[in-house]
N, C-alpha and C positions, 0 to 999 in steps of 0.2 A: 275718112274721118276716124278718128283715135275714141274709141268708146267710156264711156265714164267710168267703166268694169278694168279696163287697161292702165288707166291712171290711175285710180285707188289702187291697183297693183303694184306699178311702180312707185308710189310716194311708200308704200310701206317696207317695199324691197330697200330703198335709198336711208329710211328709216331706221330697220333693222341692222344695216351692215354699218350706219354711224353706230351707232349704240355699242358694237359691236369692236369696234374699234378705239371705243371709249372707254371700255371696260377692259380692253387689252392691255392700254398703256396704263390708266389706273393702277392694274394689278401688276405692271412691272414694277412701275414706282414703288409700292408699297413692299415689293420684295425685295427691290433693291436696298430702303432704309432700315427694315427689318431685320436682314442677315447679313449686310455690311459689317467687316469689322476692321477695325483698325489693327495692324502690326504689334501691338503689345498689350492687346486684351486674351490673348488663349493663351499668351505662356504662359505658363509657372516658372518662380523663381524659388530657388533653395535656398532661402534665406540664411539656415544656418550655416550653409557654406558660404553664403556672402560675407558673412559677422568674421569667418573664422579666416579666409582670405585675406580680410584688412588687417587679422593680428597675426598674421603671417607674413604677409607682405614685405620683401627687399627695401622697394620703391615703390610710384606709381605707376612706372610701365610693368613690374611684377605683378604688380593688383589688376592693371587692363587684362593682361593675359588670362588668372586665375579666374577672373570674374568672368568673360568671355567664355571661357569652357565650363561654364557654369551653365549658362543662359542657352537656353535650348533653341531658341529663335532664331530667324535671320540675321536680324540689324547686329551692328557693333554698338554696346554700351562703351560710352568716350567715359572719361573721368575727369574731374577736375580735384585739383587740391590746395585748398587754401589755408596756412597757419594766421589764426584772428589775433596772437599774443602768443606770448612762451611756449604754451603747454598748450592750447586749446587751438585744436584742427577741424577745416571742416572737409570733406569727401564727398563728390557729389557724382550720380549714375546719370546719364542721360544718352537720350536717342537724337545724335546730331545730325537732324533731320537737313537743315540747309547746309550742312561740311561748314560751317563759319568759324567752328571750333571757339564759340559761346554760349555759356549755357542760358537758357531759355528758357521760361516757367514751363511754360508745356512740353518741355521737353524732359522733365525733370524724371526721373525714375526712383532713385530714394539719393540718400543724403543721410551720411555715417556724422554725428559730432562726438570729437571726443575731447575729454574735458578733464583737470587735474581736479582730487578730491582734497578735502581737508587734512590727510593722513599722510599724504606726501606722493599719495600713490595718485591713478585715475581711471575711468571708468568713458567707455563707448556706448551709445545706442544711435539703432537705426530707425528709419522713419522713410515709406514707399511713399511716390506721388502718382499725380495719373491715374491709371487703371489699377497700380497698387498705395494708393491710397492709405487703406484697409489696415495694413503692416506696422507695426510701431513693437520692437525687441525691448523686451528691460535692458537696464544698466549694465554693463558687463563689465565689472572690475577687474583692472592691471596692474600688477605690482612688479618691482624689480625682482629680478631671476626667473619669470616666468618666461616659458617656451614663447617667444616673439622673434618675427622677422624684426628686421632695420628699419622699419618706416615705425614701429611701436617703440622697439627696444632702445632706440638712441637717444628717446626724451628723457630717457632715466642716467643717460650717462652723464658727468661733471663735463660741463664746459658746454653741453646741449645750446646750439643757435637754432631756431627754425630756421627749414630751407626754403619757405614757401609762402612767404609774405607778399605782398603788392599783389601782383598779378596771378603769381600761384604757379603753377600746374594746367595745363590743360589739352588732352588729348588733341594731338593737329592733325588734319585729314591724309595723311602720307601716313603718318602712326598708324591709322586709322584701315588702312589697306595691305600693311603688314600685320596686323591684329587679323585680321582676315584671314589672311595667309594662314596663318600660325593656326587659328581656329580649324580651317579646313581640313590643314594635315592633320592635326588631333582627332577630328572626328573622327576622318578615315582609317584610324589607327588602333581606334577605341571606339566600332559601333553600336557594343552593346549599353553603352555609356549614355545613348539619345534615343529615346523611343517617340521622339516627336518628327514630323513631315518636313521636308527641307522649305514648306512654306512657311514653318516655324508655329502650325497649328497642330493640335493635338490630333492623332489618330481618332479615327469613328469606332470608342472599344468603351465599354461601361468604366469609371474613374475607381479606381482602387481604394477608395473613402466610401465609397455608396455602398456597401456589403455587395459587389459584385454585379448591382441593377446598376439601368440606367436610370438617367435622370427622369427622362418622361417625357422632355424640350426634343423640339427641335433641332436636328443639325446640318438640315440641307438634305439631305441623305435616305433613302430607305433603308429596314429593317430586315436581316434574317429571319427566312419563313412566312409562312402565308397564315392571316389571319381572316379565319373563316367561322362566322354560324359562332364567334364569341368564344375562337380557342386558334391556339396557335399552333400548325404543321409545319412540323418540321419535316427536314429535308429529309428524303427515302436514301440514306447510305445504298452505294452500288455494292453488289456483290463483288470479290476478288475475281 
């Protein structure tokens, strides 16, 4: 016969290892939504070279390219281009997450308009979506004889059609795999050009903004040296 000392034993063994297993999965879950991140939250874009790409730009397959070896990330930023009237274009970034080569609010990254002014001349700004949000360039005014690719400099010539009415422009998933392409061999070619992980997150290094600290967050990650007794040891350099 099983003593009353044996089963208070077992019900609190049975006890402890649920608990214990509840607290396991708990603390996955919450680490998992914690440091989850999505594909275009840790880049950074270089805006200014995005601005100055579009008044450079040939075409829109020049712009994919340029803007591509820009974007430090994995994914391919697709393009769209759409002329709304004569002079007034809109240019739109996105992460063509389903290949349907449609863009998609959520998919949106920023979105260039550029617009004729009163003087005869006209003027671009940009505007980030999604995780660049945040983003919004002043007005960047264009006049004729200024340093422009073909996709700026032709609104200004006599007889100027827009080429990009109804449907537009829009990166198709084949484009999309050559852009790729084309990206690859650039990096390889220019590595000092990326200082960011082919998972398209930033290296574990203090941000060039912070006077050389880190932030203080979190990165998944431990710290160089050991911190002991409320001071930090560094590592004993080996003798030659």
């Amino acid at each position: 016969m099983i003593s009353k000392a044996k089963l208070l034993a077992s019900a609190l063994s049975l006890s402890v290892l649920s608990m214990g297993v509840g607290a396991g999965c708990s603390s996955s879950d919450e680490g998992t939504d914690r440091w989850a991140t999505t594909e275009n939250t840790n880049v950074k874009i270089d805006w200014d070279k995005v601005n100055e790409a579009y008044k450079l730009a040939d075409g829109p397959e020049d712009l994919e390219k340029r803007v591509n070896e820009i974007y430090e990330g994995d994914e391919i930023i697709s393009i769209s281009v759409k002329d709304e009237d004569d002079k007034t274009q809109i240019v739109t970034g996105f992460f063509d997450k389903n290949t349907d080569g449609v863009v998609e609010e959520s998919e949106k990254i920023f979105t260039i308009k550029r617009e004729p002014t009163a003087d005869g001349a006209a003027q671009y700004k940009t505007s980030g979506h999604g995780a660049y949000y945040g983003y919004h360039s002043p007005f960047m005014g264009l006049a004729s004889g200024m340093m422009m690719g073909m996709m700026m400099s032709s609104m200004f010539m006599p007889g100027y059609s827009p080429m990009y009415r109804g449907g537009g422009y829009t990166t198709s998933p084949s484009r999309a795999g050559q852009i790729s392409q084309s990206r690859s061999s650039h990096r390889a070619a220019n590595p000092s050009k990326y200082q960011r992980s082919q998972s398209g997150r930033s290296y574990n290094r203090p941000s060039s903004t912070s006077g050389g600290r880190s932030s203080g967050g979190r990165s998944g990650g431990g710290g160089f040296g050991l911190a002991r007794a409320g001071r930090t040891v560094r590592p004993t350099r080996l003798a030659d």
